[in-house]
GUVEX-12237 format. One record per residue: residue in three letters; x, y negated, z of N, C-alpha, C in turn. Coordinates in steps of 0.05 Angstrom, whole numbers, plus 5000, padded with zeros to 4 digits. Atoms other than C-alpha are relative to their C-alpha. Layout:
// GUVEX-12237
ALAXYZXYZXYZ ...
This chain:
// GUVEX-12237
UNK502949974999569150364886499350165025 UNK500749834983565650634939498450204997 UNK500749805006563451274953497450044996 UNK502750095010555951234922498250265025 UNK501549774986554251844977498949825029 UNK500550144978554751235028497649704994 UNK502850155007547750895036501949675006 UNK499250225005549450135017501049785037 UNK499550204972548949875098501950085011 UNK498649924992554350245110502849824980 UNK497250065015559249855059501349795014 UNK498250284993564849385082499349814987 UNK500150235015563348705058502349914986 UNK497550035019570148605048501350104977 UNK499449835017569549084999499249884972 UNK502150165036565048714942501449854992 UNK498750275017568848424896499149674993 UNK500550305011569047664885499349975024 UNK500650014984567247604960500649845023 UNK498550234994569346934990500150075042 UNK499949964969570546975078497049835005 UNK502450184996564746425078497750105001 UNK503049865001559546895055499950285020 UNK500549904996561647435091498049935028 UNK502350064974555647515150501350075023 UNK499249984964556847415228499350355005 UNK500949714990556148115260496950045006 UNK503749905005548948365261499049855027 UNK501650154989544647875294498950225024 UNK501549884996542448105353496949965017 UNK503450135003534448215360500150205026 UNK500349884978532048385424497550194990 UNK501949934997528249015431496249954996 UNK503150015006520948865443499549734979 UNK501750115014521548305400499850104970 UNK501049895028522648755334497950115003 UNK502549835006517349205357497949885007 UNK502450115001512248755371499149774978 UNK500050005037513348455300498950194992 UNK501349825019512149085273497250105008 UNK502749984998506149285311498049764995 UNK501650195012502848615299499950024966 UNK498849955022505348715227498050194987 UNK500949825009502149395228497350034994 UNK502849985010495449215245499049794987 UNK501050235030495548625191499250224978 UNK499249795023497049215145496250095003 UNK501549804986491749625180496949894988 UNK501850165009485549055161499849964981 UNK499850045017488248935103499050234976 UNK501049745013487149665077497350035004 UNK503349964985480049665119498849774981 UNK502250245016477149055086500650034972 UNK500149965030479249315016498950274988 UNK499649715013477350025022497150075008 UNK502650024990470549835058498150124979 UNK501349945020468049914995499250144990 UNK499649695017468550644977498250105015 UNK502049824992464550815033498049914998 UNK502350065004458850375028498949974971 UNK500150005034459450494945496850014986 UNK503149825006453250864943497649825003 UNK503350184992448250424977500349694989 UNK499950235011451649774946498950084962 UNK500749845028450450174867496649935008 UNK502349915006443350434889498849685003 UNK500950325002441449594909499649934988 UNK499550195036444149184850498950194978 UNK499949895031442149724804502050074981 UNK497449995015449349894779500550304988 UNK497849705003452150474737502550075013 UNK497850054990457950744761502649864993 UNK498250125014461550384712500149665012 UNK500350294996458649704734500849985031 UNK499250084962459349874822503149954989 UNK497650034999466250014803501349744996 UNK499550325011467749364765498849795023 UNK500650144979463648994818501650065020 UNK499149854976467549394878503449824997 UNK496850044999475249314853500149864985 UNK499350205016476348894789500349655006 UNK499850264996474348234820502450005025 UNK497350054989479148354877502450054983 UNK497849975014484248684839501049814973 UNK498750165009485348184794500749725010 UNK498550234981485947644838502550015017 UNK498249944982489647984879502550064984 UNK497449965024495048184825501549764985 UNK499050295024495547484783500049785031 UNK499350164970495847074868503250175005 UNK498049764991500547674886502249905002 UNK497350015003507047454853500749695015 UNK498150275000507046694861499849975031 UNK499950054979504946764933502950095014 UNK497749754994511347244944501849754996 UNK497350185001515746764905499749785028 UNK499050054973514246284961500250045028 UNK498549794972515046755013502650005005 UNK497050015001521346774991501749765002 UNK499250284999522646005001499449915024 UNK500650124980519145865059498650115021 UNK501749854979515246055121498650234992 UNK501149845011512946725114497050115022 UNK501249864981509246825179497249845005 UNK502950135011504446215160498750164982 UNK500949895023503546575098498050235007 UNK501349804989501547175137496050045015 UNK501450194987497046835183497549904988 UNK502150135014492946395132498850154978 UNK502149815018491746975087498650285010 UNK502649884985488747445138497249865012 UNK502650135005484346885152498649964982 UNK501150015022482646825088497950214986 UNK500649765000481447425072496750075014 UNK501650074982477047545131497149885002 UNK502850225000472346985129498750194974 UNK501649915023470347255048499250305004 UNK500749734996469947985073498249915014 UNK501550074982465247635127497049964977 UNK501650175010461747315062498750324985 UNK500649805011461047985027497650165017 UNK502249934995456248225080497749855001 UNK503550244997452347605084499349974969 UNK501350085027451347634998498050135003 UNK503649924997444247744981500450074967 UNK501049875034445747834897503350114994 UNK498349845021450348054847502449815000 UNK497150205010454947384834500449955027 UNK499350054981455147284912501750155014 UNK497549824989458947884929502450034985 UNK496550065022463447824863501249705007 UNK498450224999464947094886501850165027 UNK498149874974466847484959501750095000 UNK498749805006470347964930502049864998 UNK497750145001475147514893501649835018 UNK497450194972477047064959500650205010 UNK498149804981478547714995502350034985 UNK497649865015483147874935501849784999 UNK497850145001486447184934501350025031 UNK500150044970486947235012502050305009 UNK498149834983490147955019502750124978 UNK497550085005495447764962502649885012 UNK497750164985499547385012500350225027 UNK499549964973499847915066502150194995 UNK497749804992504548525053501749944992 UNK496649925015509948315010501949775025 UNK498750224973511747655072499550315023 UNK499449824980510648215122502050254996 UNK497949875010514748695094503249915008 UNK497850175001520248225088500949895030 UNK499550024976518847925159501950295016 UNK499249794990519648635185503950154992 UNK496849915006526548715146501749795016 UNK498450154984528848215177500050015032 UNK500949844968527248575253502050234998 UNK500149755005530149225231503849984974 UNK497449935020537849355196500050224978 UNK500149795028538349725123498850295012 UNK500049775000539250325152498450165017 UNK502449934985533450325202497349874989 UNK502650065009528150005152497950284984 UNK502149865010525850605120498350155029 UNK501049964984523850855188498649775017 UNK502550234987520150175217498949984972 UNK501850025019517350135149497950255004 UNK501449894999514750725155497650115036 UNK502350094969511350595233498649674980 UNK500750155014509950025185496250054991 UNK502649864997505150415155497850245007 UNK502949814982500850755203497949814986 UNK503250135009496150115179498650164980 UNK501349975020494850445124497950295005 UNK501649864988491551095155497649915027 UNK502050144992488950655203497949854990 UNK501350205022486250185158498050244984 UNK501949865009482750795126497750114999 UNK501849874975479751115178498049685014 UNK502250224996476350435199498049844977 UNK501050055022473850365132498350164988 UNK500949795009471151045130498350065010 UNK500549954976469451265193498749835021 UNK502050184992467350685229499149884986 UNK501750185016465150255176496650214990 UNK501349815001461050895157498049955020 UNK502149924974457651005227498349635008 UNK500450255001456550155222497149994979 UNK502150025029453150195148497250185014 UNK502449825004448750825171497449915020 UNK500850164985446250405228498049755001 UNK500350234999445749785214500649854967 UNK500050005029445749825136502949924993 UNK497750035012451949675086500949775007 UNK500150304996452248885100501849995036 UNK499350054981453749005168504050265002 UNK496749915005460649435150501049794995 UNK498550255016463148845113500149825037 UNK500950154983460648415178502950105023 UNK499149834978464548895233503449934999 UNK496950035014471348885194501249684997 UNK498550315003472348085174500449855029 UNK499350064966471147875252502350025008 UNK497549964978477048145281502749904981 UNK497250195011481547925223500249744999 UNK499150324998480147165237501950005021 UNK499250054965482247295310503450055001 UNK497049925001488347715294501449704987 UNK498550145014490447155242500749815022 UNK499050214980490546635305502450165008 UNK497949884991494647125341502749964985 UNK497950045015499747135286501349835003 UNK499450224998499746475282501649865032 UNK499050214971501346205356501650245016 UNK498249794987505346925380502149994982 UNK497949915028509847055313502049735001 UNK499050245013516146665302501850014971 UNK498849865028519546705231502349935008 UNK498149794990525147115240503049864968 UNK497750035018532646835197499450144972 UNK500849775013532047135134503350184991 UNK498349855000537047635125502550005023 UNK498550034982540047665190501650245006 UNK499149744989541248375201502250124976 UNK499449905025544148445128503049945003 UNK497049934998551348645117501249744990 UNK499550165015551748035069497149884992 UNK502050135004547947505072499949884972 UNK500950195025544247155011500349715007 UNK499950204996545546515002497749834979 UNK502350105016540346054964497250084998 UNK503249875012534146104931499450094979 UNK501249865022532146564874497549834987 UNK501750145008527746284818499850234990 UNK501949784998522146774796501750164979 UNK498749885026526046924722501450145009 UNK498349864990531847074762499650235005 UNK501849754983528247524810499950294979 UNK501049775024525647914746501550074992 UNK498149855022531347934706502050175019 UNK498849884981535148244772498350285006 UNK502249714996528648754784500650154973 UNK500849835029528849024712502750164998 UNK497349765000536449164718500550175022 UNK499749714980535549644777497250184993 UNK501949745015532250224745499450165019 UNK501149904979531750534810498249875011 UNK502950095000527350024834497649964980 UNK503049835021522450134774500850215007 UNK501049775000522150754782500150065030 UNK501050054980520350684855497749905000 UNK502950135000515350174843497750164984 UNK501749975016513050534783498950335017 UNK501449764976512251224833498250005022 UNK501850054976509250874887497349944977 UNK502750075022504250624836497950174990 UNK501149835005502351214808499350215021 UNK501749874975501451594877497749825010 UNK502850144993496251014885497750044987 UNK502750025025493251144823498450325011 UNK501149724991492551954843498650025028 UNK501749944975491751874920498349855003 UNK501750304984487851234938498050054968 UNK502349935020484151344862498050215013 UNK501449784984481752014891497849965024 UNK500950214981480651704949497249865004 UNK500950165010476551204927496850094997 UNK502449905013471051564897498550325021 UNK500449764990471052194944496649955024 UNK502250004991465351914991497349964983 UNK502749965015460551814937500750294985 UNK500049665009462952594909498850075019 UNK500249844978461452824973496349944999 UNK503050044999453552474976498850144979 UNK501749855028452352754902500050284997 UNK499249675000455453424905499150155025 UNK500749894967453453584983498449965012 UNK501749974981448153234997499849855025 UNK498750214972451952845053497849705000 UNK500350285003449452145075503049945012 UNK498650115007453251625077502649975027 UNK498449934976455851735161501250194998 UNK498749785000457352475145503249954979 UNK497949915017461452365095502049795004 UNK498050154980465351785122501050175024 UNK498849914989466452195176502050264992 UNK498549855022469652745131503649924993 UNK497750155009474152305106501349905022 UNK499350144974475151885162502150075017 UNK498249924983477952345211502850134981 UNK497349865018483552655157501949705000 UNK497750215012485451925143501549975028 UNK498850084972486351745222501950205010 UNK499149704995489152435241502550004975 UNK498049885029492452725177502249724997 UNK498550205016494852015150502349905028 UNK497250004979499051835223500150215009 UNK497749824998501552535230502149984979 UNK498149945017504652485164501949765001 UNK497850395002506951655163501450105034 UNK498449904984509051885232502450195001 UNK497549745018512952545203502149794986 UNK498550145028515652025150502749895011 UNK498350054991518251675200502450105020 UNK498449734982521252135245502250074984 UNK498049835013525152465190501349704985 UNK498350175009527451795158502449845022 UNK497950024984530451645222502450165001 UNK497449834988535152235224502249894982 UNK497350065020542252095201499750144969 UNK499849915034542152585130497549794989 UNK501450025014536552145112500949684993 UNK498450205017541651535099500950064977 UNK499649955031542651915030497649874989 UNK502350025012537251554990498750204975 UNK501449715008538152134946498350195004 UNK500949794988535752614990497649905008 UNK502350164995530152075017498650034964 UNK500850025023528252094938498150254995 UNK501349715006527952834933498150095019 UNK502249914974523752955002497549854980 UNK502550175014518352454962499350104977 UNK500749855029518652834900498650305007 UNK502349674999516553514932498149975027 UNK502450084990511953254974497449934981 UNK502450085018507952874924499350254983 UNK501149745017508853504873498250275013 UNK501749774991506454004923497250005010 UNK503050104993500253594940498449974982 UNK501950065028497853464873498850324998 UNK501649805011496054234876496750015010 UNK502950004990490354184930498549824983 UNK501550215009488653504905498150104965 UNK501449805019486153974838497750115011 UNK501749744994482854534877497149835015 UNK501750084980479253994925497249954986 UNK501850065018474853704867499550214981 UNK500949795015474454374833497750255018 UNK502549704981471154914881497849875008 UNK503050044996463754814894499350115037 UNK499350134983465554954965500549825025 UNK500250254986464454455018502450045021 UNK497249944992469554885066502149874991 UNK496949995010475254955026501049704988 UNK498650335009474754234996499749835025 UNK499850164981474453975062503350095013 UNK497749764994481154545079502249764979 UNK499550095015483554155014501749775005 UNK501250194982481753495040503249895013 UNK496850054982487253565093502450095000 UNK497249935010492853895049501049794987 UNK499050155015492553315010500549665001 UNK499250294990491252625033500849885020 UNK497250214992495552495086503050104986 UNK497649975021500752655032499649714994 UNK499950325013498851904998500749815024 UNK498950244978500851615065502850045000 UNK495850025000508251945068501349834987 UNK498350135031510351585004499949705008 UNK500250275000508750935028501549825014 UNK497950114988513650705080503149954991 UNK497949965016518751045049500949804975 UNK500050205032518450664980500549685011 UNK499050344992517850005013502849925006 UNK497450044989524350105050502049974971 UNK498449925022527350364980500049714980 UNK500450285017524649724945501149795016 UNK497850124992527249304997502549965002 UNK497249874994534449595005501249904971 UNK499449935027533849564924501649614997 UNK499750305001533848714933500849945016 UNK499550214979537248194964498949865011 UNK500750174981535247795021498049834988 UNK500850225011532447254975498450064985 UNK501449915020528647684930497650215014 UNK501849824985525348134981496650074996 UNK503050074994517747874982499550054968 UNK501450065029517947744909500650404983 UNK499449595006520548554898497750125016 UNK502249894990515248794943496849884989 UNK502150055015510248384907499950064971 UNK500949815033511148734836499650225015 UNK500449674996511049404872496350015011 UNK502750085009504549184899498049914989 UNK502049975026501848934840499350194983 UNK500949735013502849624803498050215017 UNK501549744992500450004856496649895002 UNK502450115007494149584857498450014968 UNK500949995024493149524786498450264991 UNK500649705012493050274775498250105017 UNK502249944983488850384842497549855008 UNK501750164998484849814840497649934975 UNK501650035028483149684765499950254990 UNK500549785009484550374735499650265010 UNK501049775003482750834776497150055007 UNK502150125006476050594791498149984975 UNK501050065025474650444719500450224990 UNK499349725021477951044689497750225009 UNK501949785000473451534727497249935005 UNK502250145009467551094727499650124978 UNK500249965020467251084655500050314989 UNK499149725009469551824646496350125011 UNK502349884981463651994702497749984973 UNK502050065013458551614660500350144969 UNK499849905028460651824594500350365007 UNK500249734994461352544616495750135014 UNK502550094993453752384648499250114974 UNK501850015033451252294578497049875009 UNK502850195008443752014560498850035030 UNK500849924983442552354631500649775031 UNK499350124977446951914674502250105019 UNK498449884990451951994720499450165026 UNK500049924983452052494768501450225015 UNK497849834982454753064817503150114967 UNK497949955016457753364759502149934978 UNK497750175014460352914715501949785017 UNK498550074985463552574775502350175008 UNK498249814990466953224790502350064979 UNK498049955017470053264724502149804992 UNK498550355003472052514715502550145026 UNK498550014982476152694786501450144990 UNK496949795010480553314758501149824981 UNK497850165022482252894699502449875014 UNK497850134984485752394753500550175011 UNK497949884976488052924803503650064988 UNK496949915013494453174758502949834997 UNK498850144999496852564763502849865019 UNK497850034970501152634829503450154979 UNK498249855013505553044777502849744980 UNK497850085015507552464738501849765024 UNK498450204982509752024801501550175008 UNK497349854990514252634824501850004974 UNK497750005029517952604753501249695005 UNK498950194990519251834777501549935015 UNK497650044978521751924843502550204988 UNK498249905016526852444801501649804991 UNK498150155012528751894759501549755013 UNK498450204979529951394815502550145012 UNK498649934986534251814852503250084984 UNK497549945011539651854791501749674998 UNK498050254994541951184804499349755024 UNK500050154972538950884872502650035012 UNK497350134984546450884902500849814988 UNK499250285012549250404853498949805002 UNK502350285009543450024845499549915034 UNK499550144966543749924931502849865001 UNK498850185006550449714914501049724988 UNK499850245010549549264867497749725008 UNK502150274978544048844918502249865020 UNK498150094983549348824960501949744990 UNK497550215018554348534919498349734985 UNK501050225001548948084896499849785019 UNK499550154984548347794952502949835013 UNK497750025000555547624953500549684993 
């Protein structure tokens, strides 16, 4: 057996039992320079749009509510539910054939997709025309990370994916901050309609680019041991369920979605009720922490996942466990003090913390699967983390807000209390990355040897 202290890209092939000369893989493919990294930067700002045209939402929350006439129970449900469940029940089967076939079409035709209905979302005029919008964005930006992901593993060797995963995601602080911050200074301008408008433009354009620059990349070229075949979805599952370190990856990344990006979520309409803000100030609030804060830290992430000690995935486990735990304290204090300082001081102790966790995990969920399973493993992990940040955390403090409201309605303060209920929550995703980290070596072993 090998020594479980040695991260899996480091094992002899000739080592996996049952291991015929036929399968073992040619020596590591080699990928020229600029063309991994201009994969991943094209890659990154798919990512980057993808987060912006889903998160548009949070900042123009307020003025789409006061329009339609919505409780906060109903913006919310209008806002996330119609994407998020499209986007969750498209999610998997688009992944499974990611995993069969062209992935970089896949890429490609669902940033257009996407796109155009984010386009449609500023041009609705009622209630069922922005929930029809909603749902093509959500069938549209089901097909983009779990094929990019996978593209990018295939750019990038085991032992250098948690660090391009995590230059990976800069989109996602990017993607924030253009959702916050400019979409913000767009809405205050040129009303809410024209955020939506600003954002779907540039992702038709990019999707050409994709399309006629990108070429899809071997799949598992860089891998110690290649996969042979094709995985059928059961398989897939019944292979995910027996690595308990990947649940409990997916199920940590999940729940830092539900705490950070929940939080998140709702913080520009806290900020208008409790402060007073319009709808530019407080996009910009946010804004600059996500752009700033969120690529110092996915930058930090990556930095330190590069260094050699951080081929222990142990130790990659535990860095993500006291990160997330020591952030969940601001993320308390931020929605507790009355304040505008210190929860702005808050602010930036705590959310570019929900960007660290994100590169990292992908790599871990990749590494967890074989070659052949890749897209369709990164598409459960982003269905949980969606689920919980898209449908429940939305709904949960919706509902809490309003029902904390009472006969009165919802407002500054029953918004403020609904948020502590979710903040505590960063606590139970550090008890996950714990439990991943007591058998992520084996369970990198035994991908390997799957692939065998």
């Amino acid at each position: 057996m090998p020594d479980p202290a040695i991260p899996p890209a480091s094992v002899d092939p000739l080592a996996v039992p049952g291991l015929s000369s036929s399968a073992i893989a040619a020596p590591l493919a080699a990928v020229a320079p600029f063309e991994r990294w201009y994969v991943l930067i094209v890659m990154c700002l798919v990512y980057a749009l993808n987060i912006a045209a889903r998160y548009v939402v949070t900042t123009v929350f307020e003025p789409i509510r006061l329009e339609l006439h919505l409780t906060d129970t109903g913006a919310a449900f209008l806002t996330g539910i119609p994407l998020a469940l499209f986007y969750v029940v498209c999610g998997i089967p688009i992944a499974w054939l990611a995993d069969r076939s062209n992935r970089r079409n896949i890429v490609a035709a669902s940033l257009v997709l996407w796109s155009g209905f984010t386009v449609l979302c500023g041009l609705a005029l009622t209630y069922w025309q922005f929930l029809i919008s909603r749902i093509g964005a959500g069938v549209g930006e089901a097909g983009a990370t779990p094929p990019s992901t996978s593209i990018v593993s295939d750019c990038f060797p085991p032992e250098r994916r948690p660090m391009a995963l995590s230059v990976f995601a800069l989109g996602a602080p990017i993607g924030a901050w253009l959702a916050a911050d400019v979409a913000g200074g767009v809405a205050q301008a040129h009303g809410w309609r024209g955020a939506f408008l600003a954002l779907g433009v540039p992702g038709v354009l990019l999707g050409a680019l994709v399309f006629f620059t990108l070429r899809e990349p071997t799949r598992g070229r860089l891998d110690a041991v290649v996969g042979a075949g094709k995985a059928s979805f059961s398989e897939a599952l019944a292979f995910l369920w027996r690595q308990r370190a990947a649940f409990h990856v997916i199920m940590a990344s999940g729940v830092c979605s539900l705490w950070g990006w929940g939080l998140v979520w709702w913080t520009p309409t806290f900020l208008l009720r409790a402060y007073g803000l319009n709808v530019a100030q407080a996009g910009a609030i946010t804004g600059h922490i996500h752009l700033i804060g969120g690529i110092l830290a996915t930058a930090g992430a990556a930095w330190l996942m590069s260094r050699p000690s951080m081929g222990d995935p142990h130790r990659v486990l535990r860095v993500l466990a006291w990160v997330t735990g020591c952030a969940t304290i601001p993320s308390i204090i931020a929605y507790w003090t009355d304040s505008l300082w210190l929860a702005r001081v808050m602010f930036w102790a705590y959310i570019p913390a929900i960007y660290f966790f994100i590169g990292p995990c992908m790599a871990l969920v990749l590494n967890l699967a074989p070659s052949i399973m890749r897209s369709t493993f990164t598409a459960w992990s982003v269905l949980v983390g969606n689920v919980f940040n898209l449908i429940v955390a939305p709904q949960f403090v919706g509902f809490l807000s309003d029902t904390f409201g009472g006969i009165h309605g919802a407002d500054a303060a029953s918004l403020r209390w609904a948020l502590l209920v979710l903040a505590p929550t960063g606590f139970w995703a550090t008890w996950h990355f714990v439990l991943a980290a007591r058998t992520v070596a084996a369970d990198m072993q035994r991908a390997v040897s799957y692939a065998a």
